[in-house]
Biopython code that builds the backbone (N, CA, C, O; Angstrom):
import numpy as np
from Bio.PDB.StructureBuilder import StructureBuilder

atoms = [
    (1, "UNK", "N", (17.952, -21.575, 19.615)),
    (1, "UNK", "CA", (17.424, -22.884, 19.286)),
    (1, "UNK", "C", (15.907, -22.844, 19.108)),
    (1, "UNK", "O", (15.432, -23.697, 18.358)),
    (2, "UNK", "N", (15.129, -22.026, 19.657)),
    (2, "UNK", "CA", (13.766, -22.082, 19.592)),
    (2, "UNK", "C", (13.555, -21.525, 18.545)),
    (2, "UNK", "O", (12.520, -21.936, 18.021)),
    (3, "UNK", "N", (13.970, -20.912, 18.096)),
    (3, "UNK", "CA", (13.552, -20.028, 16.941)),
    (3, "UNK", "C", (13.717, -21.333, 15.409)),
    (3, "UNK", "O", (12.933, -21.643, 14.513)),
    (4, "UNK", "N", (14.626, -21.622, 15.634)),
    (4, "UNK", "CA", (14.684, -23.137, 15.093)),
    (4, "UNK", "C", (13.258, -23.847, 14.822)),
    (4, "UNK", "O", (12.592, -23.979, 13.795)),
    (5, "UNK", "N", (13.148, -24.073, 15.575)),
    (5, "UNK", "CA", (11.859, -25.291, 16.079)),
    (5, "UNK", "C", (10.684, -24.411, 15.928)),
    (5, "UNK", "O", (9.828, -25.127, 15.408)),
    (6, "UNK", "N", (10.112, -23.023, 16.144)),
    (6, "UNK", "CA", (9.328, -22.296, 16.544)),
    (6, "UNK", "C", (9.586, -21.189, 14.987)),
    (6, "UNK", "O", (9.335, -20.023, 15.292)),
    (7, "UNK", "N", (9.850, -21.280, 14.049)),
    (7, "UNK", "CA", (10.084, -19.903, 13.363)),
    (7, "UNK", "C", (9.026, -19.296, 13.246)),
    (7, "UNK", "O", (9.325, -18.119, 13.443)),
    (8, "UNK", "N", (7.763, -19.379, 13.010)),
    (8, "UNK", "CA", (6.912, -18.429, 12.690)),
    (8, "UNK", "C", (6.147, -17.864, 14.125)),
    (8, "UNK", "O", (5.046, -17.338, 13.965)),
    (9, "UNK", "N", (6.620, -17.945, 15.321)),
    (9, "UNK", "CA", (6.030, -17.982, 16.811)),
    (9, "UNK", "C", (6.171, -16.075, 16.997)),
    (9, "UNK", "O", (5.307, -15.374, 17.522)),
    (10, "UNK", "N", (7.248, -15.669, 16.516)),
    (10, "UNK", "CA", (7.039, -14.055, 16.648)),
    (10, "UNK", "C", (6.812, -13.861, 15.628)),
    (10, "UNK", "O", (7.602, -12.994, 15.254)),
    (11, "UNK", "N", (5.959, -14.232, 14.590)),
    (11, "UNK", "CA", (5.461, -12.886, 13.418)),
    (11, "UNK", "C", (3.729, -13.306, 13.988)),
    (11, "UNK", "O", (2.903, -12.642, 13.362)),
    (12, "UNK", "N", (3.139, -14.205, 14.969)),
    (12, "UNK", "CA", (1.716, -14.118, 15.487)),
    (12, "UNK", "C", (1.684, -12.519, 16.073)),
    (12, "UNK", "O", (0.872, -11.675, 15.693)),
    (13, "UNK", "N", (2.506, -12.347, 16.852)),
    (13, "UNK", "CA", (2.487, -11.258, 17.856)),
    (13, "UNK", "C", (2.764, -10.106, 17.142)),
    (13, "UNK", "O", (2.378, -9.054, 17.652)),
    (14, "UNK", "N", (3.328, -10.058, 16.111)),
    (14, "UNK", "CA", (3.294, -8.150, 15.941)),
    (14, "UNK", "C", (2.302, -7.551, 15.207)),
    (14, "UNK", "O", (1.667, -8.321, 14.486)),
    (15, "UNK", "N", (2.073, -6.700, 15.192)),
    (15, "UNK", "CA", (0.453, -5.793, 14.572)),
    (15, "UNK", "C", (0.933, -5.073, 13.212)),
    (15, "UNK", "O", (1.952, -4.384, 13.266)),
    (16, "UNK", "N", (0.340, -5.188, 12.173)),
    (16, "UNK", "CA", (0.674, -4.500, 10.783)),
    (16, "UNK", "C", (-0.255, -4.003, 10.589)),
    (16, "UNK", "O", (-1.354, -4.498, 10.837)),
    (17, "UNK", "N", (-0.023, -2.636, 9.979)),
    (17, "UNK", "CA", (-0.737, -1.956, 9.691)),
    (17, "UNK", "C", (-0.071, -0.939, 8.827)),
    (17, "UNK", "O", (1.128, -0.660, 8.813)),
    (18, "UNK", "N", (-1.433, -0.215, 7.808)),
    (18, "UNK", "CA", (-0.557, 0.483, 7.003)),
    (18, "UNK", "C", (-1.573, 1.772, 6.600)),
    (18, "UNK", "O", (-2.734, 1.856, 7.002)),
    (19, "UNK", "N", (-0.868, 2.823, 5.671)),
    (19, "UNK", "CA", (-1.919, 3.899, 5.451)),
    (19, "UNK", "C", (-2.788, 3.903, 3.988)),
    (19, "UNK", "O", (-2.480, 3.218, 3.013)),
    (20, "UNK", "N", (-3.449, 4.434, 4.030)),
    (20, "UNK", "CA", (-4.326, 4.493, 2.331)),
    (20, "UNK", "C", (-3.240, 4.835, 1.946)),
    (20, "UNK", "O", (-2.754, 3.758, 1.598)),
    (21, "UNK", "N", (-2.298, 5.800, 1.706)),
    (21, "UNK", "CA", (-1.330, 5.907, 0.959)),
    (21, "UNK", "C", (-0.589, 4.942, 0.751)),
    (21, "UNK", "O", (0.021, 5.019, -0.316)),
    (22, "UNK", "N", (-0.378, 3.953, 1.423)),
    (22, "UNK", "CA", (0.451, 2.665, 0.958)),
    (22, "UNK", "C", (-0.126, 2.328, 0.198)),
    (22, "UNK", "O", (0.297, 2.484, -0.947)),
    (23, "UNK", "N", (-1.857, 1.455, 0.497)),
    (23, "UNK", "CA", (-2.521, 0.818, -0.212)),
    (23, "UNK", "C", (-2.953, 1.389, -1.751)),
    (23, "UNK", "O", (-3.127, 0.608, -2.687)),
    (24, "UNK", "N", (-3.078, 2.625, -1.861)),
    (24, "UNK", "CA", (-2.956, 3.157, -2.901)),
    (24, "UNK", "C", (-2.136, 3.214, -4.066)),
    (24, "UNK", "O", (-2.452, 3.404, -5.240)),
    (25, "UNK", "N", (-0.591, 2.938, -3.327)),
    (25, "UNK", "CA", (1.028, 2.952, -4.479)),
    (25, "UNK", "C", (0.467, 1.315, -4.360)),
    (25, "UNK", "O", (0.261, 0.984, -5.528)),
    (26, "UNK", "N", (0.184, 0.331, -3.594)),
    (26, "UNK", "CA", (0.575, -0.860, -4.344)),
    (26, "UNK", "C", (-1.020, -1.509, -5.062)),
    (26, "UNK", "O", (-1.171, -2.623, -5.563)),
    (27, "UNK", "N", (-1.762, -0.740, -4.954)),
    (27, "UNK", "CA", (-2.400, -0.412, -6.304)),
    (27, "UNK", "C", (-2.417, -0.393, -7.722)),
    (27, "UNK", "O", (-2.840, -1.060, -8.666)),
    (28, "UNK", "N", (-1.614, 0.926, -7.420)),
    (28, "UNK", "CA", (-0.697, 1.354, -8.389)),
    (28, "UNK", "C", (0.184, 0.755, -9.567)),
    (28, "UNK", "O", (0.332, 0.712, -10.788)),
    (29, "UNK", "N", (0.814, 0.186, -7.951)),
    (29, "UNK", "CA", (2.127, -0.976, -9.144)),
    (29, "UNK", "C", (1.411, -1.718, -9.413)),
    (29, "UNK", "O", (1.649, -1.872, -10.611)),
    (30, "UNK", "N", (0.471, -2.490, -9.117)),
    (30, "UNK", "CA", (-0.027, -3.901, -9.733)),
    (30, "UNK", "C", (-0.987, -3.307, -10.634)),
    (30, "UNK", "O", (-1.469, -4.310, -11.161)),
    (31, "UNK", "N", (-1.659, -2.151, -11.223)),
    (31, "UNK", "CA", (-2.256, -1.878, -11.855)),
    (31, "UNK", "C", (-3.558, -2.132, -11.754)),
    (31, "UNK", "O", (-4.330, -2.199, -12.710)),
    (32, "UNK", "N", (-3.894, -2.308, -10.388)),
    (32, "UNK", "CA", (-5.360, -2.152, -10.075)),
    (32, "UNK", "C", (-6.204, -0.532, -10.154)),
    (32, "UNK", "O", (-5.758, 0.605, -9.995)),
    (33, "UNK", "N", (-7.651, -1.056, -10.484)),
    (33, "UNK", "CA", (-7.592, 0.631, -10.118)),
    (33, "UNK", "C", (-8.343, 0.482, -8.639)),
    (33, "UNK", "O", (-8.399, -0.401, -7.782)),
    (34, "UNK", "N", (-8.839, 1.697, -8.787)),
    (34, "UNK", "CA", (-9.570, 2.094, -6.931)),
    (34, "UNK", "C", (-10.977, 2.134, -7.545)),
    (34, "UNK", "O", (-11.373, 2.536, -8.639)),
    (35, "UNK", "N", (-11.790, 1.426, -6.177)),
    (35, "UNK", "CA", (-12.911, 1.543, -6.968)),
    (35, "UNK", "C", (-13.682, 2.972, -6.748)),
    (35, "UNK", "O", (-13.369, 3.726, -5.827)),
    (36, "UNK", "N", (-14.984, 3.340, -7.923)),
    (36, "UNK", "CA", (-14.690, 4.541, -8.388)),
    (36, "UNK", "C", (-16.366, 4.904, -7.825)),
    (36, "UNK", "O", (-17.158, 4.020, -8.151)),
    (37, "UNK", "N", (-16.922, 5.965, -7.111)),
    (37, "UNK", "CA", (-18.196, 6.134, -6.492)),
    (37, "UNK", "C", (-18.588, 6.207, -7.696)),
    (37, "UNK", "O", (-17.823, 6.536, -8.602)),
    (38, "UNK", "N", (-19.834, 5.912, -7.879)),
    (38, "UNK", "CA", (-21.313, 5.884, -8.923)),
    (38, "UNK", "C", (-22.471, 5.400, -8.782)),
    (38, "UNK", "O", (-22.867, 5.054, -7.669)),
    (39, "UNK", "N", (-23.179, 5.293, -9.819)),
    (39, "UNK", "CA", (-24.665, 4.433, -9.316)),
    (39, "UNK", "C", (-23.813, 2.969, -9.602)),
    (39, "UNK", "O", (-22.863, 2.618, -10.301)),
    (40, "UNK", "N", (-24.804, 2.304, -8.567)),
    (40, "UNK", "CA", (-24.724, 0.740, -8.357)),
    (40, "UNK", "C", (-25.668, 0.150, -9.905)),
    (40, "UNK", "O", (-26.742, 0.702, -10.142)),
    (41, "UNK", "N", (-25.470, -0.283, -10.274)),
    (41, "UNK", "CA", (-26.084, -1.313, -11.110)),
    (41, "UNK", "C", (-26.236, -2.565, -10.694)),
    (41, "UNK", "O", (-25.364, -3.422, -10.834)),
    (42, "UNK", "N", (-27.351, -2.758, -10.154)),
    (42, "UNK", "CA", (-28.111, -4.365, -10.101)),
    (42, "UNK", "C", (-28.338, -5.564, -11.131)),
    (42, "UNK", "O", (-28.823, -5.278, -12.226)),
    (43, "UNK", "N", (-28.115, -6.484, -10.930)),
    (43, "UNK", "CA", (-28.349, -7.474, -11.638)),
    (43, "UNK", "C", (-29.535, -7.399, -12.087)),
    (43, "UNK", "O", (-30.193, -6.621, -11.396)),
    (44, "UNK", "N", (-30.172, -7.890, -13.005)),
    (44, "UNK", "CA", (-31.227, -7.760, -13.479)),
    (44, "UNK", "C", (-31.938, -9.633, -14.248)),
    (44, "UNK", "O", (-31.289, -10.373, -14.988)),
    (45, "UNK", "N", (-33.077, -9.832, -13.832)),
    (45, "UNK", "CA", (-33.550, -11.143, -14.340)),
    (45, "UNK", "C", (-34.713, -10.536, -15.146)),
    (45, "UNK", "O", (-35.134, -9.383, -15.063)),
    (46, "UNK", "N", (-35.131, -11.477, -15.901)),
    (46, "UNK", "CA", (-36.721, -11.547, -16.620)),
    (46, "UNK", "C", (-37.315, -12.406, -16.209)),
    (46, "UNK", "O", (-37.159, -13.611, -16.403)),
    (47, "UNK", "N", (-38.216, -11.761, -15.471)),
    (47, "UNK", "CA", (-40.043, -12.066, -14.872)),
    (47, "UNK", "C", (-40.714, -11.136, -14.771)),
    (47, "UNK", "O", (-40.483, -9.927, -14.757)),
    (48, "UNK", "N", (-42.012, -12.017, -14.663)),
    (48, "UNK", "CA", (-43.203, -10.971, -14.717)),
    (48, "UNK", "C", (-43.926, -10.918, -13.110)),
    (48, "UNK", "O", (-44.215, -11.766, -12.266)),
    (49, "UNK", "N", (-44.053, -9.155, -13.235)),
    (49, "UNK", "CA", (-44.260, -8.712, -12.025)),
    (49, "UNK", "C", (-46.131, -8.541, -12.750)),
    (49, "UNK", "O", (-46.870, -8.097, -13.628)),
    (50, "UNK", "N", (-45.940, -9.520, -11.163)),
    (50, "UNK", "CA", (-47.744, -10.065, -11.086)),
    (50, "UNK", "C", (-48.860, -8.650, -10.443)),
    (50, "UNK", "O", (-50.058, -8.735, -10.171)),
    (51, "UNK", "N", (-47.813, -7.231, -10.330)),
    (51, "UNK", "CA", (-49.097, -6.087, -9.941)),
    (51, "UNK", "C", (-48.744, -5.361, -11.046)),
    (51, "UNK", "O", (-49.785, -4.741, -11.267)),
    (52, "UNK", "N", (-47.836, -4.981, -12.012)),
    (52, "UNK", "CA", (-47.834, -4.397, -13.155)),
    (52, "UNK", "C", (-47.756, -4.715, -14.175)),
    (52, "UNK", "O", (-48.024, -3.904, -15.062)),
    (53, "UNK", "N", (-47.348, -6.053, -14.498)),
    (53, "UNK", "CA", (-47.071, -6.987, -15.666)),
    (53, "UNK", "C", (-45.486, -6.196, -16.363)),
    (53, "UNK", "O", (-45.266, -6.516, -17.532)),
    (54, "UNK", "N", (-44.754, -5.518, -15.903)),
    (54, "UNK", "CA", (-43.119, -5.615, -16.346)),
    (54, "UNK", "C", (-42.320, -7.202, -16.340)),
    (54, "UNK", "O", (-42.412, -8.256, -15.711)),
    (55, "UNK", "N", (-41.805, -6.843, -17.038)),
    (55, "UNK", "CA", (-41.096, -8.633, -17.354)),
    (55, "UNK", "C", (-39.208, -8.344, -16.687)),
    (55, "UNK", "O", (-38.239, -8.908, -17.194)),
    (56, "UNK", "N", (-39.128, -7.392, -15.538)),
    (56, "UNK", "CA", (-37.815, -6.771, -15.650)),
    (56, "UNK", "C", (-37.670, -6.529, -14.035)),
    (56, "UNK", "O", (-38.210, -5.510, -13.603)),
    (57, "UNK", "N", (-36.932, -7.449, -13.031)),
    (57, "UNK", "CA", (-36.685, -7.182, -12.207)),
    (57, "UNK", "C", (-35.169, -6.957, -11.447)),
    (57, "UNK", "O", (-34.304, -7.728, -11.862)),
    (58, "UNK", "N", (-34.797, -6.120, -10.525)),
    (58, "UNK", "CA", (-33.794, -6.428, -10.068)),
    (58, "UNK", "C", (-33.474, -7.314, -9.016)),
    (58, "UNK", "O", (-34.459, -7.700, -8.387)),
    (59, "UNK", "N", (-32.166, -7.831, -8.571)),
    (59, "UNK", "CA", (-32.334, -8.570, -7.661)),
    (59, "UNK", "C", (-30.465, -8.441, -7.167)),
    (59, "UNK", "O", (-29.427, -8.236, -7.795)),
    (60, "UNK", "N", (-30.954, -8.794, -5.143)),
    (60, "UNK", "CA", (-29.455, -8.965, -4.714)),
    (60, "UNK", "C", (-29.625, -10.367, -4.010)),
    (60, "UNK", "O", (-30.724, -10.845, -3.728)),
    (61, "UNK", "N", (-28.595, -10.878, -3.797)),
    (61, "UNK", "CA", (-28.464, -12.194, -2.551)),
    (61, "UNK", "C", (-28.101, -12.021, -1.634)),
    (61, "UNK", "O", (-26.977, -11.519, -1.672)),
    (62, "UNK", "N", (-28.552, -12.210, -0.507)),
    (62, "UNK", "CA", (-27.864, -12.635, 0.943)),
    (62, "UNK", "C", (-27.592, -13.591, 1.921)),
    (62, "UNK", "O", (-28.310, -14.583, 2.050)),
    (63, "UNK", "N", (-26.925, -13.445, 2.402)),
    (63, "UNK", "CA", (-26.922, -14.947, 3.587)),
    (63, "UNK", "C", (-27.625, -14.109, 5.199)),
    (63, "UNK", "O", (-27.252, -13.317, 6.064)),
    (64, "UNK", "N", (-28.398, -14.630, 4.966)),
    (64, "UNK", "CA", (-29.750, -14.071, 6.404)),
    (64, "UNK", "C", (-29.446, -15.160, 7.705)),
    (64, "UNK", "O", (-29.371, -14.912, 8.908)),
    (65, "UNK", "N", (-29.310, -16.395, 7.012)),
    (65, "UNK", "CA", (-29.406, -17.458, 8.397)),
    (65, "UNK", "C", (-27.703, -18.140, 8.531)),
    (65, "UNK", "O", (-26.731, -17.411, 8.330)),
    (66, "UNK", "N", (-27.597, -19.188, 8.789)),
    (66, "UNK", "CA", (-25.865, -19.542, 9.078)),
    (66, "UNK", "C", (-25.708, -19.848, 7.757)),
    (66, "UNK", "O", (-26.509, -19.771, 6.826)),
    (67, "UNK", "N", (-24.174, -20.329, 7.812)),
    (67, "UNK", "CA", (-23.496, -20.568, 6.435)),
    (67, "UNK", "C", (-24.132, -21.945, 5.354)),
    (67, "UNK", "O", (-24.206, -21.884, 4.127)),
    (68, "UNK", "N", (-24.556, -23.189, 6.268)),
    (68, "UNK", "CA", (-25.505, -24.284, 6.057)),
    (68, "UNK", "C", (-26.539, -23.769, 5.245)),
    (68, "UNK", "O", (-26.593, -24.507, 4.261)),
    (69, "UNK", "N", (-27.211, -23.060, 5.176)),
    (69, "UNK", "CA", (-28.329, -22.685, 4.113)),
    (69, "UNK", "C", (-28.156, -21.612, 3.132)),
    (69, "UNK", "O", (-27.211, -20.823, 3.113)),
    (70, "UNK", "N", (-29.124, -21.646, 2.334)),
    (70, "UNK", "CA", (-29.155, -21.006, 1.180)),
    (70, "UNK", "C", (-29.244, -19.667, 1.216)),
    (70, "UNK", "O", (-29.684, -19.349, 2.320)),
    (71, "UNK", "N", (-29.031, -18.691, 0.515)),
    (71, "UNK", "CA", (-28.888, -17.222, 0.358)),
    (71, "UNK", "C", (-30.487, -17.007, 0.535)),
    (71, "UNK", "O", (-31.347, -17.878, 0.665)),
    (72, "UNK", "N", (-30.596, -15.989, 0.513)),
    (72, "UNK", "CA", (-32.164, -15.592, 0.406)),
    (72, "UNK", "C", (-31.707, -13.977, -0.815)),
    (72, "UNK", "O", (-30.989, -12.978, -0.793)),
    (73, "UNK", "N", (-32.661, -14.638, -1.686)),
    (73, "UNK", "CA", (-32.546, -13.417, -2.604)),
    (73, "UNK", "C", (-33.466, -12.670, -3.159)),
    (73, "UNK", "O", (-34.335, -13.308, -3.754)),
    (74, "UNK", "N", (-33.589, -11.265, -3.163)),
    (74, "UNK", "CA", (-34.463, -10.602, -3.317)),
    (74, "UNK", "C", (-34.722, -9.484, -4.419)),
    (74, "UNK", "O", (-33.935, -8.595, -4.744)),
    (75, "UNK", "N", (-35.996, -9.721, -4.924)),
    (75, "UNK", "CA", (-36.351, -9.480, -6.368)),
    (75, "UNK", "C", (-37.213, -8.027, -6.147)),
    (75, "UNK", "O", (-38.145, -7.743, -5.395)),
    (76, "UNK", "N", (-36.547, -7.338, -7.040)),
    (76, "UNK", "CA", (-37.742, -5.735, -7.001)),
    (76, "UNK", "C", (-37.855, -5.118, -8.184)),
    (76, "UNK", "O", (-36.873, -4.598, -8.713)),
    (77, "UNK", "N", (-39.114, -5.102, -8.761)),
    (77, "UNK", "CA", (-39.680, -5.072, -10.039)),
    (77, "UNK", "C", (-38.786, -3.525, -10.787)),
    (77, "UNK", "O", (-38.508, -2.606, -10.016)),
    (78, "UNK", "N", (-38.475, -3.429, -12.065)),
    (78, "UNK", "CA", (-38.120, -2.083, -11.812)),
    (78, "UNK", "C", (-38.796, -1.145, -12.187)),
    (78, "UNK", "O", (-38.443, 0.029, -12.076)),
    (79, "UNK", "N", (-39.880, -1.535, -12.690)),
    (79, "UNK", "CA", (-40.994, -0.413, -13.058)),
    (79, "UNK", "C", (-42.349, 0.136, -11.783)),
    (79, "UNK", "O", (-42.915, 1.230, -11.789)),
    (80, "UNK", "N", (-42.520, -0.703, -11.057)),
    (80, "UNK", "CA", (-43.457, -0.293, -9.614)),
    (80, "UNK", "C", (-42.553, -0.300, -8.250)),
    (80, "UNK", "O", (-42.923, 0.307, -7.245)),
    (81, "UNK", "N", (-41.295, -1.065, -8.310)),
    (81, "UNK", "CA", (-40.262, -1.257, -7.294)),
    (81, "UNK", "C", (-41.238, -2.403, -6.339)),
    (81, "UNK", "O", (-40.938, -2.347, -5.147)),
    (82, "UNK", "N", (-42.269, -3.351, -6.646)),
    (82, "UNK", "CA", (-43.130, -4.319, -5.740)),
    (82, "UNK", "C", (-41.141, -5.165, -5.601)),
    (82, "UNK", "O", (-40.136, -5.276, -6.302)),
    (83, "UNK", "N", (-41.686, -5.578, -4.067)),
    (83, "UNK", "CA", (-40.326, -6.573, -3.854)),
    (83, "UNK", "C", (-41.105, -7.916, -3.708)),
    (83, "UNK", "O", (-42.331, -8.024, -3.685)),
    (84, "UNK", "N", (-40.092, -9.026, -3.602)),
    (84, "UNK", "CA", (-40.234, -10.237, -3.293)),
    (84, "UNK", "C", (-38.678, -10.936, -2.801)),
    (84, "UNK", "O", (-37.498, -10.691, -3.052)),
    (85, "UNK", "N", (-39.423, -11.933, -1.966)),
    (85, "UNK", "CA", (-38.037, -12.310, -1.106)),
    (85, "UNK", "C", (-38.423, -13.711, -1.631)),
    (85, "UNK", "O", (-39.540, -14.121, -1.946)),
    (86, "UNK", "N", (-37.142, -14.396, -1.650)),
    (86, "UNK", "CA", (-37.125, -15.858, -1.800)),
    (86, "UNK", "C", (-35.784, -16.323, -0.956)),
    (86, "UNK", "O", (-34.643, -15.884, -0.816)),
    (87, "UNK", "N", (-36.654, -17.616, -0.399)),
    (87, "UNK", "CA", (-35.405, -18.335, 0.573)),
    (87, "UNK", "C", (-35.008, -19.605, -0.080)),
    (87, "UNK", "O", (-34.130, -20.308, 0.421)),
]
sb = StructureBuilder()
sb.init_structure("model")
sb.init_model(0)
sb.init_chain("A")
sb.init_seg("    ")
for serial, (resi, resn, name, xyz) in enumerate(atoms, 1):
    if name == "N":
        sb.init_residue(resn, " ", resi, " ")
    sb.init_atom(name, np.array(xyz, "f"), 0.0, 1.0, " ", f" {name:<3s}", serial, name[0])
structure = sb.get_structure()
């Protein structure tokens, strides 16, 4: 009868887990690929970097403080690498 009233009360408690080789075949079938080591490529904006005058920076985002505020994202020229942070 509880199981009735309660059905999903034993699938909290058991532990799943699986191997790269699993995750790999169902990969596979769904036709994902794996992602593949290389250089990272950064996003890239146009501005001008105020110690070399390049018009070409990169930039990533982060969340630095709680979820309530804004990313802080940070800009690095790609010709001198000068950074800048913005909040």
């Amino acid at each position: 009868m509880s199981s009735l009233i309660f059905p999903m009360l034993w699938i909290t408690h058991l532990k799943i887990s699986w191997s790269s080789t699993i995750s790999q075949d169902i990969r596979r079938e769904l036709g994902m690929s794996t992602f593949e080591e290389g250089e990272l490529k950064l996003a890239t904006i146009t501005r001008k970097c105020e110690k070399c005058d390049n018009d070409e920076f990169e930039y990533t985002r982060k969340q630095m403080r709680s979820a309530d505020e804004g990313q802080t994202t940070f800009l690095t020229c790609t010709k001198c690498r000068d950074t800048i942070t913005e909040n």
